[in-house]
C-alpha positions as CSV (number, residue, x, y, z in Angstrom):
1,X,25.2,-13.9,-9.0
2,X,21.7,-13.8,-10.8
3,X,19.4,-10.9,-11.2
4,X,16.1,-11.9,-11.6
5,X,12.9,-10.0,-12.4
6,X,9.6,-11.1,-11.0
7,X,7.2,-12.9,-13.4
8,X,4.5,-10.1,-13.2
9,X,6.1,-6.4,-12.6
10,X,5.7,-2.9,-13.8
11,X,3.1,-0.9,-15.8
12,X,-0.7,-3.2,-15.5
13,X,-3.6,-2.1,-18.3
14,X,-5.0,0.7,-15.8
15,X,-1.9,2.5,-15.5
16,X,-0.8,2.1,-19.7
17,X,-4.4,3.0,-20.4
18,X,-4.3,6.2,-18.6
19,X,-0.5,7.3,-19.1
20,X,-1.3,6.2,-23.5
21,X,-4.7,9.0,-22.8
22,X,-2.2,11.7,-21.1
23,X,0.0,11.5,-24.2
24,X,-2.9,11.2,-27.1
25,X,-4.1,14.2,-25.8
26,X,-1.4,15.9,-25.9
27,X,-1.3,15.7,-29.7
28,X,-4.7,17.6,-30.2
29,X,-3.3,21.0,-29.1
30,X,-5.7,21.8,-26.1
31,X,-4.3,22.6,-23.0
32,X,-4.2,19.9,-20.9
33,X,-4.9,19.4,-16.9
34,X,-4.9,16.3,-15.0
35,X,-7.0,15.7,-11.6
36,X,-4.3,14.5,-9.4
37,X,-1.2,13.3,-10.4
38,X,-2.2,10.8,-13.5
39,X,-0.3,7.9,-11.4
40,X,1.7,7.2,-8.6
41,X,5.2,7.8,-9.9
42,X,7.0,10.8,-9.9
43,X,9.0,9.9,-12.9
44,X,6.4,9.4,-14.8
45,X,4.2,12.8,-13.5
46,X,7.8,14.7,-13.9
47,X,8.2,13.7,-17.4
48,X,4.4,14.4,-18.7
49,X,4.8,18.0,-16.5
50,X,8.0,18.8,-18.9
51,X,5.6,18.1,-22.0
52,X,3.2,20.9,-20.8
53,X,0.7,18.7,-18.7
54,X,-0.8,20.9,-15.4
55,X,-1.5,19.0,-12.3
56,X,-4.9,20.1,-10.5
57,X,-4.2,18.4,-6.7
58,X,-7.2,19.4,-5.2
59,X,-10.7,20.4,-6.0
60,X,-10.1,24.4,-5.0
61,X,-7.2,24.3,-8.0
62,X,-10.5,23.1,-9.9
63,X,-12.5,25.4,-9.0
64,X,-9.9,28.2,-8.9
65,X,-9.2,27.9,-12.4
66,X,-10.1,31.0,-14.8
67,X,-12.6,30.9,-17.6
68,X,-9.1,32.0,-19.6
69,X,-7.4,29.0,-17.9
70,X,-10.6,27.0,-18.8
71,X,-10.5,27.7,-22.8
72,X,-9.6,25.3,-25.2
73,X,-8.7,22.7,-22.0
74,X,-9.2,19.0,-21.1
75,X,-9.3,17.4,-17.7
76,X,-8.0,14.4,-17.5
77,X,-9.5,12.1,-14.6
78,X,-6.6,10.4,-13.2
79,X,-6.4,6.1,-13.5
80,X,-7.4,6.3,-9.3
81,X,-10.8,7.8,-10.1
82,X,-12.7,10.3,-8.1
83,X,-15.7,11.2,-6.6
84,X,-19.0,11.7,-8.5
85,X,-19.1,15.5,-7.9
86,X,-16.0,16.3,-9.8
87,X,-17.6,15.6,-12.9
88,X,-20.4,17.5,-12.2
89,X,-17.6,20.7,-11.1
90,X,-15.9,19.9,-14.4
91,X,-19.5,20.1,-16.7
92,X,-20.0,23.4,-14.6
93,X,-16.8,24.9,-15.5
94,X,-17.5,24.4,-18.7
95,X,-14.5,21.4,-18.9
96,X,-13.8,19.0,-21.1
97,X,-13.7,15.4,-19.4
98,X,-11.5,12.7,-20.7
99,X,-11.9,10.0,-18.4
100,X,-8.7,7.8,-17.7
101,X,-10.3,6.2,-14.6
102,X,-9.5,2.6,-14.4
103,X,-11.6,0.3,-15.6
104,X,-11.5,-1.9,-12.5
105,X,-12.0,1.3,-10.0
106,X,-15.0,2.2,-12.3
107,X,-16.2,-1.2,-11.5
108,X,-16.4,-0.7,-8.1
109,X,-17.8,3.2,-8.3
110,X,-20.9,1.4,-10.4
111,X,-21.3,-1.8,-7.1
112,X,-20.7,0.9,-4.4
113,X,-23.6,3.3,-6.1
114,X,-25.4,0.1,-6.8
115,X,-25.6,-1.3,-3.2
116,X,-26.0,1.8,-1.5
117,X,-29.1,2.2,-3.2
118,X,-30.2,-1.0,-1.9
119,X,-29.8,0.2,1.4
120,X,-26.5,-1.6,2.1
121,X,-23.7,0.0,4.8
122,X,-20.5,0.3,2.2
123,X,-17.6,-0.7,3.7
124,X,-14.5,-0.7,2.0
125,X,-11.3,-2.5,3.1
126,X,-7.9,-0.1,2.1
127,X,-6.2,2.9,3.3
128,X,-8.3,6.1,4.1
129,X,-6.4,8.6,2.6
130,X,-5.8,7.4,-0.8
131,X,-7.6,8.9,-3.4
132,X,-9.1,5.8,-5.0
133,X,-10.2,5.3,-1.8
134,X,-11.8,9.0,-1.7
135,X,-13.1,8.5,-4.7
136,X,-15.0,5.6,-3.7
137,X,-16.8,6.8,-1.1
138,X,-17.5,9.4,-3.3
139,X,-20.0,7.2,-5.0
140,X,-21.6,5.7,-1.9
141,X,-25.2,7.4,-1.4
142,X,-24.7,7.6,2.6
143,X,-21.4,7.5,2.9
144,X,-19.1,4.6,3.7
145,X,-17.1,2.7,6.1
146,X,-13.5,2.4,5.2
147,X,-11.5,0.0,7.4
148,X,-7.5,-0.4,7.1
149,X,-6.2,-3.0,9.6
150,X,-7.8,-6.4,11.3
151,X,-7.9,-4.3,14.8
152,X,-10.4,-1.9,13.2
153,X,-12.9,-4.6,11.4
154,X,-12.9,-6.3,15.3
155,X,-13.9,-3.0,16.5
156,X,-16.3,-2.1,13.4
157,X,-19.8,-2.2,15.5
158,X,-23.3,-2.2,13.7
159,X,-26.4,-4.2,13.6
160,X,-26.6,-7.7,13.4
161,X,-29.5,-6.6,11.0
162,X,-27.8,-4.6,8.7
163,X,-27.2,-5.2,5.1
164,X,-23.3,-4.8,4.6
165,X,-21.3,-4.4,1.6
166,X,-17.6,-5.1,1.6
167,X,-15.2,-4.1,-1.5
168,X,-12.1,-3.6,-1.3
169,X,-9.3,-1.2,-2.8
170,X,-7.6,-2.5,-6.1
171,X,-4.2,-2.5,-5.1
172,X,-4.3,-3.7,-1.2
173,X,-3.2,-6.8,0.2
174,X,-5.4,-9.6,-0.9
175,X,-4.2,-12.1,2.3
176,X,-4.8,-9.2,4.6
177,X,-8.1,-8.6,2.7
178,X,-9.4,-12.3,3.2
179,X,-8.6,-11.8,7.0
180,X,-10.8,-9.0,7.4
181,X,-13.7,-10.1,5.7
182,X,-13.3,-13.5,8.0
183,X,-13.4,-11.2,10.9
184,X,-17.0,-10.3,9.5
185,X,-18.3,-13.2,9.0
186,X,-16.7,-14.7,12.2
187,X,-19.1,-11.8,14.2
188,X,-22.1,-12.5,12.6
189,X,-22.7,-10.0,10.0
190,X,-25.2,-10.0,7.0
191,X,-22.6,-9.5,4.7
192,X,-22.5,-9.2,1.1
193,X,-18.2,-9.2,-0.2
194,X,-17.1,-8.8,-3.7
195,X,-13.0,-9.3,-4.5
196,X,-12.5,-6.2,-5.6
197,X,-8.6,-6.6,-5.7
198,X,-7.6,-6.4,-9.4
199,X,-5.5,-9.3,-11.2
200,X,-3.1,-7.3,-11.6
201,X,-2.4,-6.4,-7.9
202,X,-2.6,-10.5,-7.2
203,X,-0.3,-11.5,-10.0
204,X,2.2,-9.2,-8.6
205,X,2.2,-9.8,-5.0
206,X,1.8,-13.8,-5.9
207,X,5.2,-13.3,-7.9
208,X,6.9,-10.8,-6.0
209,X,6.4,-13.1,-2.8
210,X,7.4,-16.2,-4.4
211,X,10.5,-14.3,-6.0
212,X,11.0,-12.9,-2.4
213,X,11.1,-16.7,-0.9
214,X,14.2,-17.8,-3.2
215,X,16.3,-14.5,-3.0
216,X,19.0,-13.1,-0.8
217,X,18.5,-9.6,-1.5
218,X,15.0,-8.3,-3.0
219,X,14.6,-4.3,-4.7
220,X,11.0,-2.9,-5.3
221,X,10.8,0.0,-7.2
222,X,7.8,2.3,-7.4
223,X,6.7,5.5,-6.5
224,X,6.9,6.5,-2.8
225,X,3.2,7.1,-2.9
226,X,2.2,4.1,-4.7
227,X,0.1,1.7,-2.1
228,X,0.6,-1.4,-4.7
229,X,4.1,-0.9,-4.7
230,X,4.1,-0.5,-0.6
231,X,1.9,-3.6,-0.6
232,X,4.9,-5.2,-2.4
233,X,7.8,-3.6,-0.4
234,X,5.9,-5.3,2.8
235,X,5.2,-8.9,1.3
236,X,8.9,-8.9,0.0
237,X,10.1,-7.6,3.3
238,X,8.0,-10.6,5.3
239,X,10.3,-13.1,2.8
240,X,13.7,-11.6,2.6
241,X,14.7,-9.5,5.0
242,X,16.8,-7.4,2.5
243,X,14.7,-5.8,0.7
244,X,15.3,-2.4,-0.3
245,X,12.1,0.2,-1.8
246,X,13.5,2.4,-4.3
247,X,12.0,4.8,-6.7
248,X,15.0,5.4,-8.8
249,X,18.6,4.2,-9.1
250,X,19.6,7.3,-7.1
251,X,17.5,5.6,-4.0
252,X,19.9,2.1,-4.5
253,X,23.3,2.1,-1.8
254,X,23.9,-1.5,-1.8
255,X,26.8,-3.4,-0.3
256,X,26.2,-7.3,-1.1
257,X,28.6,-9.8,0.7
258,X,29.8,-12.4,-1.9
259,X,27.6,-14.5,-0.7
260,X,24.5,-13.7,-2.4
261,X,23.1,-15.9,-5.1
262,X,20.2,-14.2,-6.2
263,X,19.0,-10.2,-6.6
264,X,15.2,-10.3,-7.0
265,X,13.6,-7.1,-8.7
266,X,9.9,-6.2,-8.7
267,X,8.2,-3.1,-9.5
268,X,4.5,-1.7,-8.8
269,X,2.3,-1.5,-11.5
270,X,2.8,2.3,-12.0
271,X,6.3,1.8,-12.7
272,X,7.6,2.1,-16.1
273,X,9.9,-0.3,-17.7
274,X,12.5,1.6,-18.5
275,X,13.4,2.6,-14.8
276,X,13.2,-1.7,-14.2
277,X,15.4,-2.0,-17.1
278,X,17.7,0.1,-15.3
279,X,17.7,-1.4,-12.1
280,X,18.5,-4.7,-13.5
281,X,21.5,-4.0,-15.3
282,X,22.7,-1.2,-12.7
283,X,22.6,-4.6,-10.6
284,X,24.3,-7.0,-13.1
285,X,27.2,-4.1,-14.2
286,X,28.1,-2.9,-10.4
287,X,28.1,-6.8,-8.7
């Protein structure tokens, strides 16, 4: 039987950037908070919590935060981004800002901010409550659109007239993203689309589903919040119809008949290598 890991898997630049920031500042002594869990993997957020790192999940644990609890501290935005008015919060309290955001999420914060100065409707193709997503709209002047499946870009309504921009979240399905901007332009509207789906995210989900096409059985391993790693789990799953999302070894009860020839393995982007490492030769040792 072969194991074989996908061509593209595990940590991308956004996610090493911001993890290398988390553990650089660590080294200069300050207290240090992060706005959100730093990425999508509780492995990861676990380990840096055990090194002294504070999580701030929501903008009251911000703003409830002592001028004791303040001194001699860093904030450290997390790769997702957020919305403009957290850094204005932070400046208020007084808070250092080290900004981890992702270069490609900052990218669309500055087209967003942009456009909706130029009058443009924002509309923004990915899932509502994720916080890249939050903290996108968070940079739109007027607020935003943000549409999820093909059944809600039939039923988005607005004027034929109306400028419209549509960007998309990093990590979401780029075929499903191409559908929904066809449903745009299939209905008429002055629309304005920039690909806002990271390399990263395609060169995954291009070799994940390629992988997915030759194997019997297919693991994905990521974070159970992770939407790159779901967006994996369900292009794998359209392929091979064993496929199996785990997060950590603890999360893998397989029972393979001898008639499998090939174990893929992928992993989201916020997925370090050491847990792929271990799925691969927990695979090659036990079958």
């Amino acid at each position: 039987m072969e194991v074989k890991l996908a061509e593209y898997a595990g940590f991308c630049f956004g996610v090493k950037r911001a993890v290398d920031t988390v553990y650089a500042q660590l080294n200069t002594g300050k207290k240090i908070y992060t706005y959100g869990p730093i990425v999508h993997n509780d492995e990861v957020v676990n380990e840096l919590c055990e090194k002294g790192v504070i999580v701030l999940e929501t903008k009251e644990d911000l703003i409830a935060l002592t001028p004791l609890e303040c001194e001699n501290a860093a904030v450290i935005i997390r790769a997702h981004g957020v919305p403009e008015s957290i850094y204005q919060l932070l400046e208020d309290k007084g808070l250092e800002c080290v900004d981890a955001t992702c270069p490609f999420v900052k990218r669309i914060h500055n087209i967003v901010r942009q456009k909706s100065e130029e009058g443009y409707h924002i509309v923004i193709i990915g899932n509502a409550g994720h916080p890249e997503v939050e903290g996108i709209v968070g940079w739109c002047i007027h607020g935003a659109t943000v549409l999820e499946k093909p059944e809600e870009a039939e039923g988005f309504s607005a004027s034929l007239d109306e400028k419209i921009c549509i960007v998309s979240q990093t990590t979401f399905n780029y075929n499903k993203f191409k559908l929904m901007v066809e449903i745009f332009e299939n209905k008429g509207y002055n629309v304005n689309v920039v690909n806002t789906i990271c390399s990263a995210t395609e060169e995954r989900q291009r070799s994940a589903q390629k992988l997915a096409a030759e194997a019997d059985v297919m693991i994905v391993i990521g974070g159970k919040h992770s939407s790159n790693t779901t967006k994996l789990f369900e292009i794998c799953q359209s392929e091979c119809a064993n496929t199996y999302f785990i997060q950590t070894l603890d999360d893998l009860h397989l029972e393979l008949p001898k008639a499998v020839r090939l174990v893929g393995i992928t992993a989201g982007a916020s997925t370090p290598n050491k847990l792929i490492e271990e799925g691969q030769n927990y695979v090659r040792i036990n079958f």
